[in-house]
N, C-alpha and C positions, 0 to 999 in steps of 0.2 A: 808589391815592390820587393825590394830587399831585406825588408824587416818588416817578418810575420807578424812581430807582436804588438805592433804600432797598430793592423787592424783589429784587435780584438778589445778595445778601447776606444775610449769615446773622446772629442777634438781636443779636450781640455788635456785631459790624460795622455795624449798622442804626444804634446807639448814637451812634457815631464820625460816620457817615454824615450823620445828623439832626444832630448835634450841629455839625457844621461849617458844614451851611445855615442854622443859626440862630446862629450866631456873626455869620455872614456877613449873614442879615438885619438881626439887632438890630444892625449898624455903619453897612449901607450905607445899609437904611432909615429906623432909628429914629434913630440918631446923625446922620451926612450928610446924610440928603434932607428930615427931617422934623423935626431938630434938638431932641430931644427928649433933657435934658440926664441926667435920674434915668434912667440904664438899670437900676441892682438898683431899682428899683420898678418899672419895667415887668416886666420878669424874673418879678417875682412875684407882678404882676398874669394874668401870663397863666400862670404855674404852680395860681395859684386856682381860674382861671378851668379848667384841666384839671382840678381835681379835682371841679370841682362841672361839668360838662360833662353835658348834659340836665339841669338841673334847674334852677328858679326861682331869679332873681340880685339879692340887694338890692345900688345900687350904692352906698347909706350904709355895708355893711358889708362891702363889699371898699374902701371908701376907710379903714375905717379899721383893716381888714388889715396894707392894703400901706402903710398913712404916707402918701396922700395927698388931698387935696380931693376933691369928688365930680366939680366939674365935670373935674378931671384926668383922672378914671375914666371919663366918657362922652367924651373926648376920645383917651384912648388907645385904649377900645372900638371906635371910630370907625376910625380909624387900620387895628386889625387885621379889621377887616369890610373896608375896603378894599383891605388888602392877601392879603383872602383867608384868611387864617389863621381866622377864626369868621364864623359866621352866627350875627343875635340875632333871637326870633322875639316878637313880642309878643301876649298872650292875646285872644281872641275874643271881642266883645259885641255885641249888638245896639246898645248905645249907644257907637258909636269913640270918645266925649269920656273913657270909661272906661279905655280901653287906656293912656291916657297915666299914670295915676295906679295901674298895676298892674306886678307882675313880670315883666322877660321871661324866657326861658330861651335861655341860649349854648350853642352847639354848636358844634366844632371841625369846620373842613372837611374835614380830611385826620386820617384814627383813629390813625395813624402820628404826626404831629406831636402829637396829644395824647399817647398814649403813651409819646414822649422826656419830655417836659415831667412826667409822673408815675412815668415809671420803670419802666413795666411794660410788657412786651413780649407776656404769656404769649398763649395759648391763649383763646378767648373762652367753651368750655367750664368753663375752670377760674376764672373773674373772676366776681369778685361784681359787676362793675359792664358785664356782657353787652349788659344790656337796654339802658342808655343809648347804648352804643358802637352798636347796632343800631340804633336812633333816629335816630344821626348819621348813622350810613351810609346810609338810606334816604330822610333830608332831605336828604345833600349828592347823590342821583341823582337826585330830584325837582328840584333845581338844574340840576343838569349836563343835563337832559333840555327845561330851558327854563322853567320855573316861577318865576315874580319871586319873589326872600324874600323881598318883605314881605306876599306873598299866600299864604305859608306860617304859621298862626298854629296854637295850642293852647286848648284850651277846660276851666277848670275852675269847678265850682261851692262856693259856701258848706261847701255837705255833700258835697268832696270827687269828688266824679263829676266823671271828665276824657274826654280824650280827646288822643290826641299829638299828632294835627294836625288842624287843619281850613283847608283848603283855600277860602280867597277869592278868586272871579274876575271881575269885572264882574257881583257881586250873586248869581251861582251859587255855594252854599255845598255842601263834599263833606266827610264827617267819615273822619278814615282815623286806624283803630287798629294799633299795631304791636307786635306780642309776639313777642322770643326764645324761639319753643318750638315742639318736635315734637310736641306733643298739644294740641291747645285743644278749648275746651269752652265753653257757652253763656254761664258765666259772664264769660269774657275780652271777652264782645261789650256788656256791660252799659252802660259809658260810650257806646256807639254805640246803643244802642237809648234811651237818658236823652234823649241828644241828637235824634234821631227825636224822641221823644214832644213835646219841645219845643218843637221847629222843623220840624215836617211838611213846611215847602214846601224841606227842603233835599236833594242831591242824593243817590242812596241809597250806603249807609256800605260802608268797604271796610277788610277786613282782612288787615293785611299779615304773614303770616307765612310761616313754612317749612313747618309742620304744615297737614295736608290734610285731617284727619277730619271737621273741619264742615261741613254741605251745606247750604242753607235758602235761602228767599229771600230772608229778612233784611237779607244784607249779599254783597257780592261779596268773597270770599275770592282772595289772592292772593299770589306767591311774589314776593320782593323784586327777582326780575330783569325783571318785568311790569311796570316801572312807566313805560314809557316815553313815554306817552301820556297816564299820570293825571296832571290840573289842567292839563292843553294845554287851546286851544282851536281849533278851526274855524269858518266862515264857510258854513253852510248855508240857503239863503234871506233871506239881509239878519238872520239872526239867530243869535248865539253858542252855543253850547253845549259839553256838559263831553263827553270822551270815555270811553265808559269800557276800564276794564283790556283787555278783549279788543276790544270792539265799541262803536258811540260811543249817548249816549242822546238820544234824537232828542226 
C-alpha cells in the first residue's frame, strides 16, 4: 500500500503504526491546512465510509449518520480523494446526464488504511468482506498503473446485473469483472456477457481473478498482477486503442 512501514511490523504494531499517520493527517491536513473545524465528524465520516468501502454510497445518508449537511459530505469526500485516502468511482450509462443523479461507490486507496479505521487486520481468507478489499486492491493498481479515476466506472442495471468495473477511454469501453476465488465458473462471467449483449461495440470483457479453470473466448481471463497495461492507451496510426492483458487489440 501507501505506507511501507505498516508492512515491516507485525498486526499489533500495524495498529499504533497507522494509528499515528492518522493522528498526524487529521492535525496537519484536516485541522492546519484545510481548516476543517468538526474533526469527530470527519473521523466518522471516514470510519463509515470503511465500513461501506466497495459498495454504492448515498451521501443523504452518511450526512445524516455522521450530523452533518450533505454539501459538508461532498466536501470532506473531496478533501480525502485529494489527499489520496479514497477513490469515488461513479456508475456507467450510455446517457452521462445520468451518472450525476445515481450512486457512486468509494474505495479506499490503501486496504491498510481502511482496515485501522474498521479494526480489522485478519487474513483475507477468513473476512467476510474479501471480495470488496479485492476490488480495492485491483482499482487502486489500475490507478497506480496510469488509468484516470474517473475513467474507472461500474455498470448496474434495474434487474441487478453488474459488473465492477468498466473501463472508459476516449469512447473505448472494456467491462472488467473481478472475483476473490480459486474456482470460477461460467456463471461468475454472467454480468460480462449482459453487458456484451448490450453493447456489442464494447471492448472484449476481462476477468480478473486468481482461479484459472475458465478457458473460452468469451472473455480474457486474468491474474491480478497482469494488469499493467489494461485501460492504457497507445498511439498506433493517428488512432487510439485499448491494450490488452498480454497483447494489445489492434
Amino acid at each position: 500500500g501507501g505506507y511501507p512501514e505498516v508492512a515491516l511490523v507485525d498486526d499489533e504494531e500495524k495498529k499504533d503504526v497507522l494509528g499515528s499517520i492518522f493522528d498526524l493527517y487529521i492535525k496537519k491536513t484536516l485541522v492546519d491546512f484545510l481548516k476543517i473545524e468538526r474533526i469527530k465528524n470527519a473521523k466518522t465520516l471516514i470510519q463509515r465510509l470503511a465500513v461501506n468501502h466497495g459498495q454504492e454510497t448515498r451521501y443523504n445518508r452518511l450526512a445524516q449518520v455522521v450530523g452533518i449537511d450533505e454539501k459538508t459530505v461532498k466536501n470532506y469526500l473531496e478533501i480525502l480523494k485529494e489527499t489520496f485516502i479514497i477513490t469515488v468511482h461513479s456508475p456507467w450509462f450510455t446517457n452521462p446526464l445520468k451518472e450525476l443523479v445515481k450512486m457512486p461507490k468509494v474505495y479506499f486507496f490503501d486496504a491498510g488504511v481502511r482496515n485501522y479505521f474498521i479494526n480489522n487486520f485478519n487474513e483475507l481468507d477468513v473476512r467476510d468482506d474479501a471480495s470488496f478489499l479485492f476490488e480495492g486492491y485491483v482499482i487502486s493498481e489500475l490507478i497506480k498503473a496510469g488509468v484516470e479515476t474517473e475513467r474507472i466506472k461500474f455498470w448496474r442495471t434495474k434487474n441487478r446485473r453488474e459488473v465492477d468495473v468498466i473501463l472508459d477511454v476516449d469512447g473505448r469501453v472494456r467491462p472488467v469483472e473481478i472475483k476473490y476465488k480459486n474456482v470460477i465458473g461460467r456463471s461468475d462471467t454472467l454480468g460480462l456477457r449482459r453487458f456484451v449483449d448490450m453493447y456489442p461495440d464494447a471492448e472484449k470483457p476481462v476477468l480478473v481473478t486468481w482461479g484459472s479453470n475458465l478457458s473460452n473466448d468469451e472473455v480474457i481471463v486474468s491474474p491480478p498482477f497482469n494488469l499493467g497495461t489494461l485501460g492504457t492507451k497507445k498511439q498506433k496510426r493517428g488512432q487510439i486503442y485499448f491494450l490488452d492483458i498480454m497483447s494489445c487489440i489492434k
